[in-house]
BANU-6009 format. One record per residue (C-alpha): residue in three letters; x, y, z. Coordinates in pm, 1 decimal, padded with zeros to 6 digits. Layout:
+-------+----------+----------+----------+
! numar !        X !        Y !        Z !
+-------+----------+----------+----------+
!   Ala !        X !        Y !        Z !
...
+-------+----------+----------+----------+
END
This chain:
+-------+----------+----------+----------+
! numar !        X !        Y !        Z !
+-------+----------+----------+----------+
!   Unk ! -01885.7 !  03137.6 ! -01422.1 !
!   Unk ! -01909.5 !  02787.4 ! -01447.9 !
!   Unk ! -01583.2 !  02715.1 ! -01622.7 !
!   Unk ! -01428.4 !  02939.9 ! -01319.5 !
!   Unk ! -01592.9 !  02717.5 ! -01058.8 !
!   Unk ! -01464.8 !  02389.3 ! -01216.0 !
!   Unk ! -01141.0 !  02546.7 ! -01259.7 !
!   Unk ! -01100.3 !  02639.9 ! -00922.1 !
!   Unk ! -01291.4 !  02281.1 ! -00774.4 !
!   Unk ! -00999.7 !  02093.1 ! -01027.8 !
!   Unk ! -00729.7 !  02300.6 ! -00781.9 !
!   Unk ! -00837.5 !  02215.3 ! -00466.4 !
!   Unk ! -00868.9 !  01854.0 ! -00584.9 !
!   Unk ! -00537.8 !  01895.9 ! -00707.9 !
!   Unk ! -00376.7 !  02059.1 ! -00345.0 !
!   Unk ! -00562.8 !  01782.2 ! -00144.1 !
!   Unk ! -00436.8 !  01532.2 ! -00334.6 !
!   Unk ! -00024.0 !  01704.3 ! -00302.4 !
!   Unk ! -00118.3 !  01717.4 !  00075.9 !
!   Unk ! -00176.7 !  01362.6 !  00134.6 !
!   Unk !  00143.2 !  01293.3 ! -00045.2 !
!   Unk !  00318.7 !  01476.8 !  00183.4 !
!   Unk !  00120.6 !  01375.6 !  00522.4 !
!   Unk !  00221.6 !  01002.9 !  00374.5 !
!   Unk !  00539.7 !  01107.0 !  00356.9 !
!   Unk !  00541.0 !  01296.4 !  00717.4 !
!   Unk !  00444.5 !  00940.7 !  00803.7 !
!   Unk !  00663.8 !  00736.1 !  00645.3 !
!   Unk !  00936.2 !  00946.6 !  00804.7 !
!   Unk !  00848.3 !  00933.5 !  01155.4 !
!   Unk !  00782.9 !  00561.9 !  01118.7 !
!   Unk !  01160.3 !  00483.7 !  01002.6 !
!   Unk !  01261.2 !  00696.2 !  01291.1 !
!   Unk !  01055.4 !  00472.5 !  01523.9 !
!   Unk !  01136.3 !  00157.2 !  01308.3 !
!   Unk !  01509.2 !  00243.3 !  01326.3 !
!   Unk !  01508.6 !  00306.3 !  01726.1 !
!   Unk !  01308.3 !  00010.2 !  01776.2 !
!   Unk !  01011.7 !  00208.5 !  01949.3 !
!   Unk !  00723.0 !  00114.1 !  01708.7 !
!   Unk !  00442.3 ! -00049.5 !  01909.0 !
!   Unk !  00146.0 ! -00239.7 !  01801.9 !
!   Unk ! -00223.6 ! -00183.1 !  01942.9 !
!   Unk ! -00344.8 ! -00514.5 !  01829.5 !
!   Unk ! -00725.2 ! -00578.2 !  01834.6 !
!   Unk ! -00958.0 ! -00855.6 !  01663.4 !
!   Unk ! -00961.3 ! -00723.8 !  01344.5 !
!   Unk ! -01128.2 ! -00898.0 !  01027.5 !
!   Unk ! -00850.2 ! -00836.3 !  00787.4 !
!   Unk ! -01109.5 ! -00862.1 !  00423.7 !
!   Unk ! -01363.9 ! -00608.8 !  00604.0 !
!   Unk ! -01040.0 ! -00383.3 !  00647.8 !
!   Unk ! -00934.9 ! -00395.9 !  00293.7 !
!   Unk ! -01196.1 ! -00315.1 !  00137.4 !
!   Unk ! -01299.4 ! -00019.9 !  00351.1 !
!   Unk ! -00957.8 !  00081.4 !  00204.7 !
!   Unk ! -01038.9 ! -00032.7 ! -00175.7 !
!   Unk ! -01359.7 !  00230.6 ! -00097.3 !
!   Unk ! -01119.9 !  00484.8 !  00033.7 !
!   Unk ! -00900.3 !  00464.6 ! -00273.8 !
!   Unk ! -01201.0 !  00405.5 ! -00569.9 !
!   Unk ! -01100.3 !  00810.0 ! -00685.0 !
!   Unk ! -00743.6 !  00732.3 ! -00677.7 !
!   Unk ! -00796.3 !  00386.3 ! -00820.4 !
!   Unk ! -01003.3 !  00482.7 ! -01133.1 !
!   Unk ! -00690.2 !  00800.8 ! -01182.2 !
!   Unk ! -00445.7 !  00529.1 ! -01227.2 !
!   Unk ! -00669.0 !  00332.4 ! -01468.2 !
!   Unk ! -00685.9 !  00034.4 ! -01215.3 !
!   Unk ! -01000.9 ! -00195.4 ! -01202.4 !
!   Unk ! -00962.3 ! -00391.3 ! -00868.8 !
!   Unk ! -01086.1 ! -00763.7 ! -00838.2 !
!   Unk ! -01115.8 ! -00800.4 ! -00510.0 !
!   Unk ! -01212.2 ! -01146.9 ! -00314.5 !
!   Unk ! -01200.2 ! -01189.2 !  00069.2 !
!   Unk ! -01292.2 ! -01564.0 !  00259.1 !
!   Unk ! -01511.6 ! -01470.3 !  00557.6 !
!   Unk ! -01403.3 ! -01438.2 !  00850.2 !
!   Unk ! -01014.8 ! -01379.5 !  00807.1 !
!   Unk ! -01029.6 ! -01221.4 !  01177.6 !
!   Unk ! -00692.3 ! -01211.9 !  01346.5 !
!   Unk ! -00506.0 ! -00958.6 !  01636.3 !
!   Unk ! -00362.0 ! -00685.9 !  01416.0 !
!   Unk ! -00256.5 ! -00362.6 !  01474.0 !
!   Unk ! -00542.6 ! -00196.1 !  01259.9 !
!   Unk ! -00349.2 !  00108.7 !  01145.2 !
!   Unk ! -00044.1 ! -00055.0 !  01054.6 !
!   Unk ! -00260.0 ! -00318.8 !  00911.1 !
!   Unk ! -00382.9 ! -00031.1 !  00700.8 !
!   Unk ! -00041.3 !  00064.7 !  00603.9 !
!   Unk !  00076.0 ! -00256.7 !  00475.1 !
!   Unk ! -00229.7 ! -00260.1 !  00238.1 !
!   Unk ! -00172.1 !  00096.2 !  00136.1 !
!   Unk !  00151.5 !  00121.2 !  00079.2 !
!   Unk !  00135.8 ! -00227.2 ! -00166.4 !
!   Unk ! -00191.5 ! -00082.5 ! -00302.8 !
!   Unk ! -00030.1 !  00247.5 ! -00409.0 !
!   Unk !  00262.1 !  00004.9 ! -00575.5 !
!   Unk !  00055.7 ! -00158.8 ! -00770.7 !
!   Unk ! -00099.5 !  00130.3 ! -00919.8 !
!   Unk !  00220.4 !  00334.3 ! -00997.7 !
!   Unk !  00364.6 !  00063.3 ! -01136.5 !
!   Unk !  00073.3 ! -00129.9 ! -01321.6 !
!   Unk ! -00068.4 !  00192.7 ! -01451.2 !
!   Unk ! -00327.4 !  00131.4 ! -01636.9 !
!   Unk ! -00409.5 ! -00201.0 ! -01522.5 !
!   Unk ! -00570.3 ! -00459.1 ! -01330.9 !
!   Unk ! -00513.4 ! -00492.7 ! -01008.1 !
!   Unk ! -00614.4 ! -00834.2 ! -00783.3 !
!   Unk ! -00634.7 ! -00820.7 ! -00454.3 !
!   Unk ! -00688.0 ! -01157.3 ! -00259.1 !
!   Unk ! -00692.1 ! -01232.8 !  00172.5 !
!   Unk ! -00745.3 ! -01659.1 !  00262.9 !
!   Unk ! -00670.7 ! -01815.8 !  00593.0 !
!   Unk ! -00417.8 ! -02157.4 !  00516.4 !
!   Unk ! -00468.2 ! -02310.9 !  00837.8 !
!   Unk ! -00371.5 ! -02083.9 !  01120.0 !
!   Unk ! -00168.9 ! -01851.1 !  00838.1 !
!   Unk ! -00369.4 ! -01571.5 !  00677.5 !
!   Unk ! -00248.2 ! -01429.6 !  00348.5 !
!   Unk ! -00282.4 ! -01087.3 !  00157.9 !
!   Unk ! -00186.3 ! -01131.3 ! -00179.1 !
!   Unk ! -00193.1 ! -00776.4 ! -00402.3 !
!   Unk ! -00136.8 ! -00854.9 ! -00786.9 !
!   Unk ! -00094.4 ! -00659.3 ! -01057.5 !
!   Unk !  00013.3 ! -00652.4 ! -01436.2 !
!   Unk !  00266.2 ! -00385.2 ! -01413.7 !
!   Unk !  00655.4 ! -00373.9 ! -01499.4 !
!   Unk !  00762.9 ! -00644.2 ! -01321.6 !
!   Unk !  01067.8 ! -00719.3 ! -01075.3 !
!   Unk !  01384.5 ! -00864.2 ! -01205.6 !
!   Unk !  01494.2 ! -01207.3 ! -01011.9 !
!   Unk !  01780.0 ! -00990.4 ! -00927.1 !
!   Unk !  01628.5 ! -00672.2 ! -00809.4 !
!   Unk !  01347.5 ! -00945.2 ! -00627.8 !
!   Unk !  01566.9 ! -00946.2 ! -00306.4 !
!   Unk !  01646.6 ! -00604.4 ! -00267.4 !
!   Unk !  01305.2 ! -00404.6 ! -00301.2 !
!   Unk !  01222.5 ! -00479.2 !  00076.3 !
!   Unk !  01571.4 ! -00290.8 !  00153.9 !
!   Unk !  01560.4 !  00050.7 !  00275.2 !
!   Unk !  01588.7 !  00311.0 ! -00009.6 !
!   Unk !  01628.6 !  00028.6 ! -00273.2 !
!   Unk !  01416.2 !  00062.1 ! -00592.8 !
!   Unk !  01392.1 ! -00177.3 ! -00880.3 !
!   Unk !  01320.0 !  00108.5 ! -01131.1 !
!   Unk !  01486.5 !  00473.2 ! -01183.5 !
!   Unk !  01322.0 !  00724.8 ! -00969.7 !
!   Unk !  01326.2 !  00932.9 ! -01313.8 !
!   Unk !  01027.5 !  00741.5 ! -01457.5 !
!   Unk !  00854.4 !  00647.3 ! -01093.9 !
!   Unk !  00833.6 !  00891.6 ! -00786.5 !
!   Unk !  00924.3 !  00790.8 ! -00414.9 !
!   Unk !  01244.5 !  00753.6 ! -00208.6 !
!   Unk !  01234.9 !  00344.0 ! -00158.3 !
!   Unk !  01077.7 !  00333.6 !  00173.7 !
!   Unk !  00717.9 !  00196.9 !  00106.5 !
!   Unk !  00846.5 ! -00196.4 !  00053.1 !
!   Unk !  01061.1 ! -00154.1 !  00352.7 !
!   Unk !  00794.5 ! -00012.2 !  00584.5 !
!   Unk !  00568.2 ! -00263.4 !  00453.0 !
!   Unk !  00817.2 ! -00554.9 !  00566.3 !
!   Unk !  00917.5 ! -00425.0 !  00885.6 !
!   Unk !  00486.2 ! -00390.0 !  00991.1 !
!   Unk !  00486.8 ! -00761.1 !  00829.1 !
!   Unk !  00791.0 ! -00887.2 !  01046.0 !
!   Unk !  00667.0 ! -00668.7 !  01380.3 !
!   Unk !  00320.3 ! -00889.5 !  01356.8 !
!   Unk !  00511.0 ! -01192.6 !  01298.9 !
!   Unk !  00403.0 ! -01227.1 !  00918.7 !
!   Unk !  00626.3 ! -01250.3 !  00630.0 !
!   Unk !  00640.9 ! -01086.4 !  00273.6 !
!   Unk !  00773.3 ! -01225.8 ! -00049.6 !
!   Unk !  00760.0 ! -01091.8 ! -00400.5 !
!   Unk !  00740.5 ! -01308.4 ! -00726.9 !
!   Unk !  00731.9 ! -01175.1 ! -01101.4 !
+-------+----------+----------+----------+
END
């Protein structure tokens, strides 16, 4: 009976996980429709940008320790700014899930520091890499640096993630 139960609790797991693939994906759709028209709005709010992440790093510790990824995470105190704290949520997210496809296996670092008025997010991981070539493009809409063979996803999460960036008057840069 046991073996039945854990069979059956390993399924569920499995069709909750599918299902928030494909509400991210809902998502990700309607937000290029609103990207594309022009019609996304921010709410911004104070928002401490370190306590955000790593309410998300908590959020993602199953997923996380599934992709083999120990997180080294470091915050300075206080990194409060007026963000839109959904989109804010996205942007972390989306280069979050990244670094775990991608870096497999793993670490992953995961830095926010105020320079002056300027607050950075840096996400860092040992993964594949990023040709200087293919550097440019991976913020394009449906560009990827790697076959979609060996890595799932349509090219849309680096894109989202710049157009949040640009819409709070950020920007986003890749090195390798």
């Amino acid at each position: 009976a046991e073996a039945g139960v854990a069979r059956v609790s390993e399924r569920v797991d499995k069709v909750a996980r599918y299902l928030t693939r494909f509400g991210t994906l809902v998502d990700e759709l309607l937000d290029i429709s609103r990207l594309s028209a022009g019609r996304l709005t921010l709410e911004r709010a104070p928002l401490d940008l370190g306590e955000v992440v790593g309410e998300l790093l908590a959020r993602a510790s199953e997923e996380l320790g599934r992709a083999g990824c120990e997180v080294s995470f470091r915050s300075a105190p206080g990194v409060v700014g007026r963000w839109d704290r959904l989109r804010i949520e996205q942007i972390v997210t989306n280069l979050l899930s990244n670094a775990m496809k991608y870096g497999r296996g793993k670490p992953i670092d995961i830095d926010v520091d105020r320079d002056g008025d300027r607050v950075r997010l840096r996400v860092r991981d040992a993964g594949i890499g990023i040709s200087a070539d293919d550097q440019a493009r991976v913020f394009e809409r449906y560009e990827r640096a790697v076959s979609s063979k060996h890595f799932g996803g349509l090219g849309l999460g680096l894109w989202i993630v710049r157009q949040l960036v640009d819409a709070h008057g950020g920007t986003i840069a890749v090195t390798s």
